[in-house]
N, C-alpha and C positions, 0 to 999 in steps of 0.2 A: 744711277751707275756709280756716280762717286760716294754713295752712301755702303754702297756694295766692294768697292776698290779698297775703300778706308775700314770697310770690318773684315774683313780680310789682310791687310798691313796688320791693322792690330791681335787677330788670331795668331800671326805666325810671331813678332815678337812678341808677346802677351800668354799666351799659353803657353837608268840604270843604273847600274854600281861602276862609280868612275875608273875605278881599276877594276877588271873583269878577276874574278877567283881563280887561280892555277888549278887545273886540272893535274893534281896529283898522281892519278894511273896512268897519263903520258908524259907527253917535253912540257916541258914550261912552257905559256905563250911568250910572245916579243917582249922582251923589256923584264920580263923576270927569269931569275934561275934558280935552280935547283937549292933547297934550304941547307944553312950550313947549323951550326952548332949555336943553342942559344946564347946569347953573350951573360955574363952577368949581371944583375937587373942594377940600374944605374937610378938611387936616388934624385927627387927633383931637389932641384933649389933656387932659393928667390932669384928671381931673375929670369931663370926659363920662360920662354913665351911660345907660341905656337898661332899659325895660320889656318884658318878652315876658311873652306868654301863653302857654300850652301845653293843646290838649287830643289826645287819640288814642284810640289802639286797639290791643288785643293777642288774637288768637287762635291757637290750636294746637291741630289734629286728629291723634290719633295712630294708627295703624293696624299693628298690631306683636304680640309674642309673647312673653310673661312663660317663666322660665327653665324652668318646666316644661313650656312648651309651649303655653300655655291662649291663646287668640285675645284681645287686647285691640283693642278698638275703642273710641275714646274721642272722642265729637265736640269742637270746638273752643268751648270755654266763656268768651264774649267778656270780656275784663277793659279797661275804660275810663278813663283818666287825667284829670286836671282840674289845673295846674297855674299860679304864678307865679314867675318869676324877675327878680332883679333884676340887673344887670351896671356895674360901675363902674371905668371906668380910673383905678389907683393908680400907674401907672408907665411910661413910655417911653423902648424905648434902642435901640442896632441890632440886636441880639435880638428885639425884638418889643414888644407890649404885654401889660402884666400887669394883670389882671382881677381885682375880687374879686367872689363872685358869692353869691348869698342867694334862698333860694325855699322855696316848699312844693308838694307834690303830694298830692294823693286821689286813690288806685285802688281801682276797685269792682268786685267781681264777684258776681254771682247775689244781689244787693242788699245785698252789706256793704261795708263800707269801711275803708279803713286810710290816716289822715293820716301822712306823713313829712317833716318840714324839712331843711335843710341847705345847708348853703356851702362854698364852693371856691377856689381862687386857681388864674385857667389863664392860661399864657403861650401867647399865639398871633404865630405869624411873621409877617410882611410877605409871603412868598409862600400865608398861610394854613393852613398849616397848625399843628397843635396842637404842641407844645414838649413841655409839662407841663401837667399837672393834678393839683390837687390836692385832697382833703376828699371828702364823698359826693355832690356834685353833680353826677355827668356825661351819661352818655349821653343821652338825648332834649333835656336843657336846653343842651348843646351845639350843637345843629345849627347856629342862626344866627350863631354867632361866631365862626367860620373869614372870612367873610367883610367883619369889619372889618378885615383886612390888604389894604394899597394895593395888594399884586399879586393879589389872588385871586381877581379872574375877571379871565380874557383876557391873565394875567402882566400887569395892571395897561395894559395897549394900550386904546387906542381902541376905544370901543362903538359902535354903531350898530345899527339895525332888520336881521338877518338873520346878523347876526356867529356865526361857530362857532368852538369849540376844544373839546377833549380834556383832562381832567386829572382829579385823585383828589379825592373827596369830602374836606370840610378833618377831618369822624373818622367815626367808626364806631356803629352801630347795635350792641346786643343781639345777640349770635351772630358777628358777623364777625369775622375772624381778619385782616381790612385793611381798610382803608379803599376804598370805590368805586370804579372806574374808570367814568367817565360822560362821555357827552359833551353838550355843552350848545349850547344856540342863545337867541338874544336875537328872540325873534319877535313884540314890539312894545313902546310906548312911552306912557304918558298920565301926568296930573297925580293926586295921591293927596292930599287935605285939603292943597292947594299945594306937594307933597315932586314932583318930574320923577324919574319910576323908568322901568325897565326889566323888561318880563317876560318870566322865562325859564325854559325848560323843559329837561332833561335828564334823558336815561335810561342806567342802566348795571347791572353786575353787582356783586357782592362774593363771596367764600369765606364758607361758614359753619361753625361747629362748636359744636352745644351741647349740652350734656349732660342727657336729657332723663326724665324721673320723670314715672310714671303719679299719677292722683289718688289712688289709694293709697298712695303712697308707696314703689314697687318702682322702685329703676333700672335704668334699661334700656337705658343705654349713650351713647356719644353719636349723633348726626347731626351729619352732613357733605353738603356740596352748595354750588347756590352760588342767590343770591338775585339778584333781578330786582329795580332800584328806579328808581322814578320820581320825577323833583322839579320840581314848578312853586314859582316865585317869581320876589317883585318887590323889585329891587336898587336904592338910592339912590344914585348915582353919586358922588354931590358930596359925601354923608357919608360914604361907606364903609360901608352895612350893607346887613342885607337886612331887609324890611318885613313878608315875612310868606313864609313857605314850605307847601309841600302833598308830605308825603313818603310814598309809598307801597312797601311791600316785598311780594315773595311770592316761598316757594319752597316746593319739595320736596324733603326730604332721606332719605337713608337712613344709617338705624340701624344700628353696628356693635358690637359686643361679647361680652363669651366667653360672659357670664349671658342670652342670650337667641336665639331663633333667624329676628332679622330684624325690619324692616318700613320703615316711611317714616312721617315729619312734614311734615305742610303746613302752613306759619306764613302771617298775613297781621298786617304791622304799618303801622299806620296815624296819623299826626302832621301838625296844625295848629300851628304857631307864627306868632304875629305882636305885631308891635311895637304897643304899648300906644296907643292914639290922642293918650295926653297926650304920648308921648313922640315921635309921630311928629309935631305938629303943630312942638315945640319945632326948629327948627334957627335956627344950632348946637342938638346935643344939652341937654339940660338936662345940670343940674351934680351930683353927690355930692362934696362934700369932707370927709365923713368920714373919721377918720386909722384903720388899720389896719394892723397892722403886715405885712410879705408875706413868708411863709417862703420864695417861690421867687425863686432868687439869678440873676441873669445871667449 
């Protein structure tokens, strides 16, 4: 069980929607109103810092054939995240901006838990996507930060209620071998604790390949396949971020390798991120001007 607690900690640093979407064709629910006029989009600068939450989900059902043959069926034994991360720009140039970033997560499963800390420095481009990354903090604490680049949705064009385009998730989930291709729509607009967002949905595919071990500890090869993923979120236009995202993944893959003779994994991954209410009330961003020094060089 703690072999299983501990590979899961390291999937989610390593590789419902907390504000519900305004229903546009009626009232706003509680706590939001009606959208007023976008503000003018407000450059970042060093110093800006930003709070996310994270919580999710991870499961995996295997149904597959250990190397002598023996039928393994293994239902999918849900492992649950709890996480904070902190994000602070140290640095801006025509590369991009450089991030240092500090959090911790708790993953639990079949009621134990296992705490992990850690911090990173990532350079994210102006078209969004990731540069570098560096330290143990990536995968899920990544999602929302592809999109403080000026181009990263719509190549930085004009928003409005119904807007589409096509492009690659800014990184990658646990298992993919790319980054998403998704396409996305802007299908409405309200007031969040007075932040004018926009909310958007997109859905696309990814490659998968992960190499996958039974609860015993036999492997059994990898899966390959590709994953279906869904994303609602709400984008603040005038700061450059995003306020809170709802990521969902599923696929089915098959099992290939010389030790065994077959089967398929159904994953379903599942993540809440959203900007911390002190942080989203703060525009401009609130500030960190703590000095740290940044190993990633332009």
């Amino acid at each position: 069980m703690n072999r299983l607690i501990g590979a899961c900690a390291a999937c989610f640093l390593l590789a419902g929607f907390g504000s519900a979407l305004a229903d546009t064709n009626g009232l706003a629910p509680a706590g939001l109103t009606a959208a007023a006029p976008v503000s003018q989009p407000i450059a970042h600068r060093v110093g800006d810092a930003f709070d996310y939450t994270v919580r999710g989900s991870m499961t995996q059902a295997i149904l597959a054939s250990d190397s002598l043959g023996k039928r393994i069926n293994q239902p999918g034994t849900p492992t649950s995240l709890d996480g904070r991360e902190h994000v602070a720009i140290k640095q801006i140039s025509p590369q991009g901006i450089t991030l240092h970033r500090s959090g911790l997560i708790v993953a639990i499963v079949s009621n134990q838990s296992r705490k992990k800390s850690g911090n990173g420095w990532t350079l994210v481009r102006d078209d969004g996507s990731i540069a570098k990354d560096t330290g143990d903090l990536g995968g899920v604490f990544l999602l929302p930060l592809p999109f403080l680049g000026e181009r990263s949705i719509n190549e930085g064009l004009d928003l409005a209620v119904g807007t589409q385009w096509s492009d690659k998730l800014g990184t990658k989930l646990y298992g993919m071998t790319a980054r998403p291709t998704m396409d996305f729509q802007i299908m409405g607009q309200h007031l969040a604790l007075g932040v004018n967002v926009y909310e958007i949905e997109a859905v696309g595919t990814a490659p998968m390949k992960e190499p996958i071990v039974s609860n015993t500890g036999e492997a059994l090869g990898y899966a390959t396949g590709t994953a279906h993923i869904s994303v609602h979120g709400e984008y603040d236009p005038a700061n450059h971020r995003m306020i809170s995202m709802d990521v969902d993944l599923v696929d089915t893959l098959r099992i290939s390798g010389a030790a065994h003779h077959g089967g398929t994994v159904d994953d379903h991954q599942h993540y809440i991120v959203e900007l911390d209410p002190s942080s989203l009330a703060a525009s401009p961003p609130q500030t960190d001007n703590s000095t740290v020094e940044a190993p990633i060089t332009h």
